[in-house]
C-alpha positions in Angstrom: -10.5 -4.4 -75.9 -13.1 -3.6 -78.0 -13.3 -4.7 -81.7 -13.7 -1.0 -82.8 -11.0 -0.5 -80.6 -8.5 -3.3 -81.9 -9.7 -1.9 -85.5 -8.2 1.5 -84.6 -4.6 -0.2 -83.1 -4.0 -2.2 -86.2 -4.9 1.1 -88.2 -2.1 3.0 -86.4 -0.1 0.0 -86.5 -0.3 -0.1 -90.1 0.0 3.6 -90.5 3.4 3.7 -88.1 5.0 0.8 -90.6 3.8 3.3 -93.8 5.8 5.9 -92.2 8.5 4.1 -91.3 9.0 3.2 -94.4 8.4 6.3 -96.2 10.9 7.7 -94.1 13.3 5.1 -95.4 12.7 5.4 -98.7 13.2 9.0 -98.2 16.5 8.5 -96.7 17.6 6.1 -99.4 16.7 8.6 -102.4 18.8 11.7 -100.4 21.4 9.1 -100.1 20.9 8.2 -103.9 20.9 12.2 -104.6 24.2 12.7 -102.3 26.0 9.9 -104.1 25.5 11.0 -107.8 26.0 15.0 -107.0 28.3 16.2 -109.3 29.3 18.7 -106.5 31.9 17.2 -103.7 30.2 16.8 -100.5 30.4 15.3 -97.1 29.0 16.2 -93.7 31.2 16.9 -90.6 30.0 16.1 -87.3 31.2 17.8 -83.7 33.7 20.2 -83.0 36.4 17.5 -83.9 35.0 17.8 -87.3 34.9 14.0 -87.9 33.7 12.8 -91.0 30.1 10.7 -91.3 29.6 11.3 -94.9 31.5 11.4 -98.1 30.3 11.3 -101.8 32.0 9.8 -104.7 33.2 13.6 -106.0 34.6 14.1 -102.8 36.8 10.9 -102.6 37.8 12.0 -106.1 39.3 15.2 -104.6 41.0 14.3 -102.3 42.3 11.2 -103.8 40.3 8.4 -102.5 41.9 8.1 -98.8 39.7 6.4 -96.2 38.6 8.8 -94.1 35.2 8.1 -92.3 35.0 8.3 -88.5 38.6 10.5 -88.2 38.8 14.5 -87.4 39.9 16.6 -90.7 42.9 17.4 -88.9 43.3 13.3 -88.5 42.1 12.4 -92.1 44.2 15.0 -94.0 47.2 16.1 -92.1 48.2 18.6 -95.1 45.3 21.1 -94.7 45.8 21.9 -90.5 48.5 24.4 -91.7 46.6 26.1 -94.5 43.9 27.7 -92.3 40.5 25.1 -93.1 40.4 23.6 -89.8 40.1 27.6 -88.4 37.3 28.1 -90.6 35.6 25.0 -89.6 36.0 26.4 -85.8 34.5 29.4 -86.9 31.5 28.2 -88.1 30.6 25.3 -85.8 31.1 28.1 -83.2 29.3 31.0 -84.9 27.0 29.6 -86.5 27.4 31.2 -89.4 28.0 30.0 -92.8 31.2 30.6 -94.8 31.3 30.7 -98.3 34.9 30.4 -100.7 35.5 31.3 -103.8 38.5 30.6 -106.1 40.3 29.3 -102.6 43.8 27.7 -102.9 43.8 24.3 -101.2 47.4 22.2 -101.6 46.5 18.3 -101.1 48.7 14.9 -101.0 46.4 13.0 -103.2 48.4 10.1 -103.5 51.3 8.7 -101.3 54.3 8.4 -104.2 53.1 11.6 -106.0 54.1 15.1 -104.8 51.6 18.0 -103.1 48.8 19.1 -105.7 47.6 22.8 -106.0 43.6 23.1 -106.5 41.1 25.8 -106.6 38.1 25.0 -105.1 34.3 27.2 -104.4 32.9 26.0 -101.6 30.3 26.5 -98.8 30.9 25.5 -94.5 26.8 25.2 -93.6 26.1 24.9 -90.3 23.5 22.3 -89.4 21.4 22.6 -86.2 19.5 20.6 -83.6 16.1 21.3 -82.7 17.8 23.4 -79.9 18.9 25.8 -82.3 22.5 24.2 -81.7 25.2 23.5 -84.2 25.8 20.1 -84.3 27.5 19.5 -87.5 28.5 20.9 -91.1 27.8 20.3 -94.2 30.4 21.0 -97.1 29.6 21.5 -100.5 31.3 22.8 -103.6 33.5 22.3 -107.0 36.5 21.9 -108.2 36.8 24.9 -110.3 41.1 24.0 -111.3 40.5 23.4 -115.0 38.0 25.9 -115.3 40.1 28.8 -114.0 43.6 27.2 -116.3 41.1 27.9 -118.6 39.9 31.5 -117.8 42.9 32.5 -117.4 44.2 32.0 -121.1 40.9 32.9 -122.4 42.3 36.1 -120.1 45.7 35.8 -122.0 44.2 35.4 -125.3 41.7 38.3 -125.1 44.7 40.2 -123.6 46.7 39.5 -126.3 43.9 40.0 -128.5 43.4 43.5 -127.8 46.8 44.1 -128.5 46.6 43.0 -131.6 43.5 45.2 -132.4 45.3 48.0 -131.3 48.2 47.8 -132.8 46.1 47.1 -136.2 43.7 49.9 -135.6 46.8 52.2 -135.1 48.2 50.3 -138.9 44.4 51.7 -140.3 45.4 54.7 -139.6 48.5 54.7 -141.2 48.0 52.6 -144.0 44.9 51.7 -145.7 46.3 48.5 -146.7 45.9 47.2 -142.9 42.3 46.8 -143.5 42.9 43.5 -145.2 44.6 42.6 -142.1 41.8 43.0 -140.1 39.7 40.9 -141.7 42.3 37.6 -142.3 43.2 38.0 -138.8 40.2 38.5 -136.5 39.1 35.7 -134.4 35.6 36.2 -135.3 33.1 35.5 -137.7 32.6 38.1 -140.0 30.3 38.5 -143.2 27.6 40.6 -145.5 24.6 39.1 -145.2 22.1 39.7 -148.1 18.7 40.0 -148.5 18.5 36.2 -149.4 19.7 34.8 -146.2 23.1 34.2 -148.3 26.6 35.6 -146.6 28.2 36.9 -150.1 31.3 37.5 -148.0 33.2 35.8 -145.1 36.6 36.0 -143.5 38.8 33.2 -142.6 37.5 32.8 -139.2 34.6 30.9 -140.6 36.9 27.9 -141.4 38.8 28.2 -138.7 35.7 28.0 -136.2 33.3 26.2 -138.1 35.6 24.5 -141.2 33.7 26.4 -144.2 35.7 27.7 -146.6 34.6 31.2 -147.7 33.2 29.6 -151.1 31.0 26.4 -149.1 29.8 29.3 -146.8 28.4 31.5 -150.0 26.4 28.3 -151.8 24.3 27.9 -148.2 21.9 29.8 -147.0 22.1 30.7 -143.3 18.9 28.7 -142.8 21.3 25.7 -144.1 23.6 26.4 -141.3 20.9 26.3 -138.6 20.1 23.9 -135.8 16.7 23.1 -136.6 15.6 24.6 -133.2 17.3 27.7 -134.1 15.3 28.7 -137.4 12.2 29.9 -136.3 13.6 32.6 -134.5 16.4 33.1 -136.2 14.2 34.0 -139.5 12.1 36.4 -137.3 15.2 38.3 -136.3 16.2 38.5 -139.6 13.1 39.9 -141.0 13.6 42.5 -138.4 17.1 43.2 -139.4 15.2 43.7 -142.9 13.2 46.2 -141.8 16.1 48.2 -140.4 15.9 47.3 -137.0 20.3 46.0 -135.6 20.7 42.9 -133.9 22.9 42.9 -130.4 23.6 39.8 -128.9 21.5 37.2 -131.0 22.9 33.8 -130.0 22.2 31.1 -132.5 24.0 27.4 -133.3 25.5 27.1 -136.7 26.6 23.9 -137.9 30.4 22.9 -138.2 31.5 21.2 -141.3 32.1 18.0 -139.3 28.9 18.0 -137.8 28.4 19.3 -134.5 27.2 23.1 -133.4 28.8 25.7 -132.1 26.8 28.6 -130.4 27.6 32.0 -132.1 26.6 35.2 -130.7 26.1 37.8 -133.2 25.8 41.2 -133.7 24.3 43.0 -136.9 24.0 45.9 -138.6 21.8 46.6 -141.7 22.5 49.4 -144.1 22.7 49.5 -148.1 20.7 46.3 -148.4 23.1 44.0 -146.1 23.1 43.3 -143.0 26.9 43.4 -142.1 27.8 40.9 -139.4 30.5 40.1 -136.8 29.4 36.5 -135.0 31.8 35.6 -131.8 31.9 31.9 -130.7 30.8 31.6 -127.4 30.5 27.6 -126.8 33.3 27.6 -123.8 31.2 30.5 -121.9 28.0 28.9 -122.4 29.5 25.0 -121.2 31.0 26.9 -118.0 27.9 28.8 -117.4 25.9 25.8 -117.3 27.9 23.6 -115.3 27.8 26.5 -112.9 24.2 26.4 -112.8 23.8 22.6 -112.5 25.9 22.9 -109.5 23.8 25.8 -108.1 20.7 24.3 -108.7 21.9 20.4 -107.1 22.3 22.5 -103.5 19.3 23.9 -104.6 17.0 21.0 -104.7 16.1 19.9 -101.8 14.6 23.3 -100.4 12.6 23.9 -103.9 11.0 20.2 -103.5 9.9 21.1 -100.1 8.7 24.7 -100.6 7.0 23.0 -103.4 5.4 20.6 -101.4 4.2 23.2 -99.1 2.5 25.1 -102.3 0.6 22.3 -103.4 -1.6 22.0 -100.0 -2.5 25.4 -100.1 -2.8 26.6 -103.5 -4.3 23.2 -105.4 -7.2 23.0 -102.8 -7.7 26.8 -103.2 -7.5 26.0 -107.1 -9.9 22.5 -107.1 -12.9 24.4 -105.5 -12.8 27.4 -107.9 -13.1 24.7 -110.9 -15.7 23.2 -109.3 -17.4 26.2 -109.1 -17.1 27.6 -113.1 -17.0 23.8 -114.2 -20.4 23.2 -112.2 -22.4 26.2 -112.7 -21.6 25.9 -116.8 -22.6 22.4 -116.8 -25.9 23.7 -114.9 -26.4 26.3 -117.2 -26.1 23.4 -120.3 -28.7 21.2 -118.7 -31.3 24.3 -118.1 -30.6 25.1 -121.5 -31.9 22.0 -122.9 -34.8 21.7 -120.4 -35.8 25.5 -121.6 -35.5 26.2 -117.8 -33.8 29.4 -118.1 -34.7 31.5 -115.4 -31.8 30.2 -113.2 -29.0 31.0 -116.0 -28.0 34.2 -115.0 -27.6 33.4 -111.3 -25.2 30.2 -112.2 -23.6 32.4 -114.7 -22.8 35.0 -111.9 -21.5 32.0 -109.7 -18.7 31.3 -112.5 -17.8 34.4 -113.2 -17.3 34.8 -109.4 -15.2 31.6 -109.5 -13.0 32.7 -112.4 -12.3 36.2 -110.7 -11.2 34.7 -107.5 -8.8 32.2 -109.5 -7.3 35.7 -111.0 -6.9 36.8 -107.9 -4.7 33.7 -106.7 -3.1 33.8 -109.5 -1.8 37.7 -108.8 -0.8 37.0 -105.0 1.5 34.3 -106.6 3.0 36.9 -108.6 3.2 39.0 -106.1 4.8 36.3 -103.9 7.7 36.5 -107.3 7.4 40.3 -108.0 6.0 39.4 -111.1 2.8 40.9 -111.5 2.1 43.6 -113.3 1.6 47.1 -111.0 -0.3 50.2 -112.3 1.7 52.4 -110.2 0.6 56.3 -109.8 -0.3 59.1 -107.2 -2.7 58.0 -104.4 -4.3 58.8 -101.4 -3.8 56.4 -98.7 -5.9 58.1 -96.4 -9.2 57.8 -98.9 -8.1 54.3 -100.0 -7.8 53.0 -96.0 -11.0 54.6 -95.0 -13.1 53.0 -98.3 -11.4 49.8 -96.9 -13.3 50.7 -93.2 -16.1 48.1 -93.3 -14.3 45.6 -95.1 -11.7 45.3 -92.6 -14.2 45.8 -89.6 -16.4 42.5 -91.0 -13.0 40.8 -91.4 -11.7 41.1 -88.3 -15.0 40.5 -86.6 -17.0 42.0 -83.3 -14.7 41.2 -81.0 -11.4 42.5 -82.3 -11.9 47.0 -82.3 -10.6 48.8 -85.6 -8.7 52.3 -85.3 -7.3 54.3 -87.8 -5.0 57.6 -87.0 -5.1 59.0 -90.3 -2.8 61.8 -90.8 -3.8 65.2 -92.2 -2.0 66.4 -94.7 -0.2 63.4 -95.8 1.2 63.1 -98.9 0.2 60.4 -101.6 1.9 57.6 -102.4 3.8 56.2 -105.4 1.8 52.7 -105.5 -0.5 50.2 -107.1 -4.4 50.9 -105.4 -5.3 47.4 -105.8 -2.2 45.8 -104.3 -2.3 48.5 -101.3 -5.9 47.2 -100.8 -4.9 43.5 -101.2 -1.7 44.3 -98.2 -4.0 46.0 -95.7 -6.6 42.8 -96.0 -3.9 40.1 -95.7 -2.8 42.4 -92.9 -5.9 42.4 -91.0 -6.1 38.7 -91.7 -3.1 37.6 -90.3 -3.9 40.0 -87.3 -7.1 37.8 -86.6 -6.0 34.8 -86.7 -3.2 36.1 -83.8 -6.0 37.4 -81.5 -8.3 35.0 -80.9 -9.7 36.0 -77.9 -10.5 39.5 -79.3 -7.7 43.1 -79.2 -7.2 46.0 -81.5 -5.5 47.1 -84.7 -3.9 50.1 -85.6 -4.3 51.5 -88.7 -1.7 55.0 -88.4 -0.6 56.9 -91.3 2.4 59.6 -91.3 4.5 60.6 -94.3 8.2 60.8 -93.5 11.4 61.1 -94.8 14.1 58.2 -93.9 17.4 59.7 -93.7 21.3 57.8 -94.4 21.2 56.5 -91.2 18.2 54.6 -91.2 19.0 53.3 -94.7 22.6 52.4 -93.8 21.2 49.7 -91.2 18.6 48.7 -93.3 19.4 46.2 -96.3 17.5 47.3 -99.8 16.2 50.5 -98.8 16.9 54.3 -100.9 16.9 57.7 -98.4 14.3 59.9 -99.3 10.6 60.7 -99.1 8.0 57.9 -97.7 4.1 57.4 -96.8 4.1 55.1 -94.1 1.1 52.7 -93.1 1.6 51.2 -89.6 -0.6 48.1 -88.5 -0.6 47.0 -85.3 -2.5 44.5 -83.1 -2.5 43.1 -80.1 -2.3 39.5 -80.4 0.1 36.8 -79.9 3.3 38.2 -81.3 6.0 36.3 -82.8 9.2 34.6 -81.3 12.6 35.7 -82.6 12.9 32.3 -84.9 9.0 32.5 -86.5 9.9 36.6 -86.8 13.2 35.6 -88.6 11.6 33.8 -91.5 8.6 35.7 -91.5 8.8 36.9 -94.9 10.3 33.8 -95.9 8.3 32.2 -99.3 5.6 29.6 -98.1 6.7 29.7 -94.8 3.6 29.9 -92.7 2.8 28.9 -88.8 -1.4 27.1 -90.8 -1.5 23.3 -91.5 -1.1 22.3 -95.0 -4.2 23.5 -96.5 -5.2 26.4 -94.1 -2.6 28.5 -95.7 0.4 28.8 -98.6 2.8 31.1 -96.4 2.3 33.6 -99.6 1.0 36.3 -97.2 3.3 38.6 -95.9 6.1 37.0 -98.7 3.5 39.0 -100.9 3.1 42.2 -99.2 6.9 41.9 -99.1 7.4 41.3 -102.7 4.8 44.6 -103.3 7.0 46.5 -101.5 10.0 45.9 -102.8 8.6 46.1 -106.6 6.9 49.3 -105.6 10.5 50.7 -105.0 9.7 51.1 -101.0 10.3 49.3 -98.3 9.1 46.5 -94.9 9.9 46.2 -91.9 8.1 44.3 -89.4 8.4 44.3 -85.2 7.4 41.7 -82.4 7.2 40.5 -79.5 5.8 36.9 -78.0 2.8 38.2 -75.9 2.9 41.7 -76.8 1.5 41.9 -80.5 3.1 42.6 -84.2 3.8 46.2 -86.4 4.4 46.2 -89.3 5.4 48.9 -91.4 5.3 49.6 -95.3 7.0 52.3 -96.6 6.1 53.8 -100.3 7.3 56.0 -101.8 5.9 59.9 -102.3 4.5 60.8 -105.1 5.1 64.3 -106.7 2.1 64.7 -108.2 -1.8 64.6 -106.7 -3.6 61.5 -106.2 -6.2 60.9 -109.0 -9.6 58.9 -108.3 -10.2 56.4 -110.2 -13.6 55.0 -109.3 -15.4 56.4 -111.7 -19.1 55.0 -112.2 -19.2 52.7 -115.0 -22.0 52.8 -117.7 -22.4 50.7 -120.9 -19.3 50.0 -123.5 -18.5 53.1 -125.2 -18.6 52.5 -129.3 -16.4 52.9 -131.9 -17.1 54.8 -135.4 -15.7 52.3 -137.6 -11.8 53.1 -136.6 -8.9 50.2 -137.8 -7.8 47.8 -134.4 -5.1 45.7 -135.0 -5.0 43.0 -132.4 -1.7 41.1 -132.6 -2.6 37.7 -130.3 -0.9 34.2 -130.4 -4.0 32.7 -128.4 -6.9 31.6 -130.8 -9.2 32.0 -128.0 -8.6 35.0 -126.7 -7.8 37.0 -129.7 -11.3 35.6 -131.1 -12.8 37.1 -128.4 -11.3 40.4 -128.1 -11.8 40.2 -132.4 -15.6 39.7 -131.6 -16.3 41.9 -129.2 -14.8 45.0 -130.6 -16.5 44.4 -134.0 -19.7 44.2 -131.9 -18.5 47.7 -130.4 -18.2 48.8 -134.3 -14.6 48.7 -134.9 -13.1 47.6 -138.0 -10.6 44.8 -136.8 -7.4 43.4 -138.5 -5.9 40.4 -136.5 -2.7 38.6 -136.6 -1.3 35.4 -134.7 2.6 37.0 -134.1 5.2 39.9 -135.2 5.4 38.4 -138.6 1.9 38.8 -139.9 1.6 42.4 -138.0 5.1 43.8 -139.5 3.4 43.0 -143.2 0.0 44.9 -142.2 1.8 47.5 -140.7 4.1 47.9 -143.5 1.0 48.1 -145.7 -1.6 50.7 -146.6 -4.0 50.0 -144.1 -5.6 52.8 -142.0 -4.7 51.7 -138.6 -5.6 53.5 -136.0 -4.8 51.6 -132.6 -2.5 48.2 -131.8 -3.6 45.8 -129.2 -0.8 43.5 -129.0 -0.1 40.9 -126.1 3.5 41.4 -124.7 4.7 37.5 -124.4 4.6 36.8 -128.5 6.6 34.2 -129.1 9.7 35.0 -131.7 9.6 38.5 -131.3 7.9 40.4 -128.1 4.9 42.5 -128.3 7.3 45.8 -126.8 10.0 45.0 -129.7 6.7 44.9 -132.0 5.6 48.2 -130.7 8.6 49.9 -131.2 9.4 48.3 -135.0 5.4 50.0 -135.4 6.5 53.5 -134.1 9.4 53.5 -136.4 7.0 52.8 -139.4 4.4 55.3 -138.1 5.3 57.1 -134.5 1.5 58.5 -133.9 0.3 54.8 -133.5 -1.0 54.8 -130.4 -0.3 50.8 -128.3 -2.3 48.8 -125.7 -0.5 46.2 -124.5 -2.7 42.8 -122.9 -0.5 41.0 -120.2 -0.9 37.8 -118.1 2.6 38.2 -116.7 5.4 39.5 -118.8 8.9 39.7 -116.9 9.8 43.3 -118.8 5.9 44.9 -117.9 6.2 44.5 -114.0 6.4 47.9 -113.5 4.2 49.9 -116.0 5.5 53.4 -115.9 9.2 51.7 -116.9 7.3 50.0 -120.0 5.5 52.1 -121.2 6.0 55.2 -123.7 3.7 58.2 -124.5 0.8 57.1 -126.0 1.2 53.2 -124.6 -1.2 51.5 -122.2 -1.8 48.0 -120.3 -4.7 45.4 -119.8 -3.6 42.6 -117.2 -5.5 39.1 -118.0 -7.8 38.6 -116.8 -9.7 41.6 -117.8 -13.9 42.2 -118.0 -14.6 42.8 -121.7 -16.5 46.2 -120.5 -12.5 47.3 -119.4 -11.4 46.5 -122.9 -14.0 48.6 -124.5 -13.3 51.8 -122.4 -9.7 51.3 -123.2 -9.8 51.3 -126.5 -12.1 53.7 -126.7 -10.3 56.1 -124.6 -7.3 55.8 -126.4 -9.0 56.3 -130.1 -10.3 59.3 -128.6 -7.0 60.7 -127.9 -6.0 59.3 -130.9 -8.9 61.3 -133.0 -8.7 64.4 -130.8 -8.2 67.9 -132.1 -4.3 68.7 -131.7 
């Protein structure tokens, strides 16, 4: 052996021993993670059902018998008669999961004490073999006893509860008096808040729940009351309640007199200078809803950490070269700068702002992996959009794979997002290449249709009615029934780590489904892939929006008021209108804009981002068409969970910027919209 050669056998030797024991310590953390679940679990191996694995909460349940290595039917002899052992059949035959809820289970937890009812959720997953055979089962759940004793009189009590209000609302009827009775009685808080922050008024309830007497609670301001993470917003909903806008469901903590916090969910309505008040404590709900979730998000864990993992590869490598390319060609541009050597700059500027636009990009497939980003859906023609999209498709697939597209006449336009459509028919023809290698042909076929009951009663997620649907086809490799299953599945993708995130067709998926239409995809090993996407018709013509863009249209000295929490960007967007001669007015959040929209200031447009912190830019808009309805709103967005879809989020008179946007966009914006503002009516 050579000595190159006995470097290279140490290397792997070395490398084998690193993955052995990265496997182990893998092993060891699951078994750490399995041991301190607060769930019960255990795994169940063969048709016998024997028991391999058992956690701590699971010895708990069932009493702390030994019961490794024996059959359920062995292990606990009380559950064969109560139909478990049938389900386990089931599923180890099937392979299909079972999932209980609120299921009766009647155990003998210890040997001197009698049988013990229980309520348990649960899950029976099947676990498979490389085969595709189920060799085992793993069980998961929570004991969910004291939680339903506790439901159910929180059932009682409401129950009784309403009984009581009716009975008194049927006494205010008849007597006046009843009133009073009302307000000693009631469970909740209830008060007239004034203008101070100070309730002047509070029932009984208040020491009940919290232990203030109705005197303590009037010498404290509510602000007093607060957890100290509460205030902030807390004083921003109240300044809206001051400015006549009710509050429905604000959740806050306020401090018992004892010391600890209760949350209270309130709800408010202002009139006459108070706000008038009825606050429910909701502490139980919220401890139950959040042991819930804990639960959920243990069985959770282990497939996020690997989806995660499978990210990473893709997207931070994608990420790290478009740095390198803005952080590079800035640093170029310093360095000519101060050699004077300027004849370069606008060539490395070009290179960053190419860099920037293509991290935009990523950053809108990944929200369109979520349904998250922002879609300007309206009327267009798919036929006009697909054969722009020709030679871009034709260069992408390359000279040896042929390009057809059956476009059909009369077809009607589509309900969609241009730019997204465009972004689906590339990743489309992407995928296609990569599955003929040795060259083929895709399909490109357009037909509008209508999908009838039938279809849609097969078909999970999916309304009857009116569609345009885009067919692509190749010829290529196809897909086996397993890789076709999980297809759409998030980062799930056939590329090493680093040729690809599995965001593709989980994308065009996602685009679908936010678009309100509808996927479905088709294929065969050695016989190619279809896919179809369905959108829906649009009842009114397409409109074509490539219109040739010319220099920034100017303002005429018009009032912008450009509500922003990021410095940055709101001093840009500051700067550049003023450069565009528009008076500007800025503010940092709600608070600030409520005052100088409250004030005498001619304003004649609101720019205001949607995710403000406190209160959100749509609540802002609407507290600034209550103060003056012809104010007309552009909303900026980077991602916004309310503004996915634009048509349900916007009003008359209200229009969207997603970041990242070119500054020449901004400018026709806001120009178009003072002009409708200024126009003749």
């Amino acid at each position: 052996m050579t000595a190159n050669g006995l470097c290279d056998s140490t290397y792997l030797m070395n490398d084998e021993r690193r993955a052995t024991t990265s496997d182990s310590m893998e092993l060891e953390r699951f078994r750490e993670m399995f041991a301190q679940s607060p769930s019960f679990s255990c795994l169940l191996q063969g048709p016998k059902h024997r028991f391999v694995l058992v956690n701590p909460a699971y010895q708990q349940l069932i009493g702390h018998r030994e019961v490794l290595g024996q059959p359920v039917r062995v292990a606990l002899p009380e559950v064969a008669s109560q139909g478990f052992i049938e389900l386990l059949d089931q599923v180890f035959a099937t392979g299909e999961p079972f999932i209980g809820k609120n299921v009766e289970i009647v155990l003998q937890r210890t040997p001197d004490a009698g049988p013990e009812k229980r309520f348990l959720d649960f899950v029976y997953q099947p676990i498979r073999d490389e085969s595709g055979r189920v060799t085992s089962i793993f069980v998961e759940g929570s004991d969910i006893t004291e939680r339903r004793a506790t439901e159910e009189a929180l059932r009682r009590s409401e129950a009784s509860l309403r009984e009581l209000n009716t009975d008194l609302e049927r006494r205010v009827t008849e007597r006046a008096q009843a009133r009073g009775l009302t307000w000693q009685l009631s469970p909740d808080l209830l008060g007239a808040l004034n203008s101070n922050g100070y309730f002047e008024t509070s029932n009984p309830a208040w020491q009940t729940v919290l232990g203030w007497t109705e005197a303590e609670v009037a010498r404290m301001s509510i602000f007093e009351l607060l957890h100290p993470e509460d205030r902030e917003h807390t004083r921003a909903g109240f300044e809206l309640t001051q400015a006549g806008q009710p509050a429905i469901g604000f959740v806050n903590r306020y401090r018992c007199k004892d010391g600890s916090y209760r949350y209270i969910s309130w709800v408010g309505i202002p009139e006459e200078g108070y706000v008038y008040c009825t606050g429910r404590d909701v502490t139980a709900e919220r401890a139950a809803q959040a042991e819930l979730t804990a639960a959920q998000e243990a069985l959770r864990q282990a497939q996020k950490m690997e989806a995660i993992g499978q990210l990473t590869g893709g997207i931070a490598h994608d990420f790290n070269n478009l740095l390198t390319g803005i952080l590079g060609s800035l640093a170029l541009v310093r360095r000519r700068l101060d050699s004077k050597q300027t004849d370069d700059i606008p060539r490395l500027l070009d290179g960053a702002a190419s860099s920037a636009q293509r991290a935009a990009a990523l950053t809108h497939r990944l929200l369109a992996f979520a349904r998250r980003q922002s879609l300007d859906i309206r009327s267009n023609d798919v036929n006009r959009l697909i054969s722009s999209m020709q030679d871009l498709l034709s260069r992408t697939l390359g000279e040896r794979i042929e390009l057809r597209c059956l476009l059909a006449e009369g077809l009607w336009p589509a309900l969609t997002d241009a730019n997204q459509l465009e972004s689906a028919l590339l990743n489309l023809a992407i995928n296609a290449r990569h599955a003929m290698p040795d060259g083929g042909r895709l399909t490109i076929e357009t037909t509008s249709v209508e999908l009838d009951e039938i279809y849609t009663s097969s078909h999970e997620d999916v309304q009857s009615g009116e569609y345009v649907a885009i067919t692509v086809s190749d010829t290529g490799t196809g897909m086996s029934p397993e890789t076709l299953s999980k297809a759409i599945d998030p980062f799930f993708t056939t590329k090493p780590i680093g040729e690809g995130t599995g965001l593709g067709l989980s994308v065009i998926y996602g685009f679908a489904k936010q678009s309100c239409g509808h996927l479905h995809l088709y294929s065969e090993l050695g016989h190619g892939t279809t896919v179809k996407l369905y959108l829906p018709r649009a009842c009114q013509d397409a409109i074509d929006l490539n219109t040739p863009v010319g220099n920034s249209p100017r303002g005429a000295g018009e009032t912008i008021l450009v509500v922003e929490d990021d410095n940055v960007v709101r001093g840009i967007m500051s700067e550049v209108l003023q450069d565009l001669g528009y008076r500007v007015l800025v503010a940092t959040d709600a608070r600030p804009a409520i005052a100088l929209l409250q004030s005498e200031h001619q304003i004649d447009l609101l720019i205001s981002d949607v995710g403000l912190p406190h209160v959100t830019g749509r609540k802002l808009a609407e507290l600034a068409r209550s103060l003056r309805p012809d104010l007309k709103v552009l909303f900026v967005t980077g991602y916004a969970a309310q503004a996915t879809v634009r048509g349900d989020f916007l009003d008359v008179g209200m229009d969207m910027l997603t970041k990242p946007f070119a500054l020449d966009a901004l400018a026709a914006k806001v120009h178009a919209m003072i002009r409708l503002v200024n126009a003749p009516g």
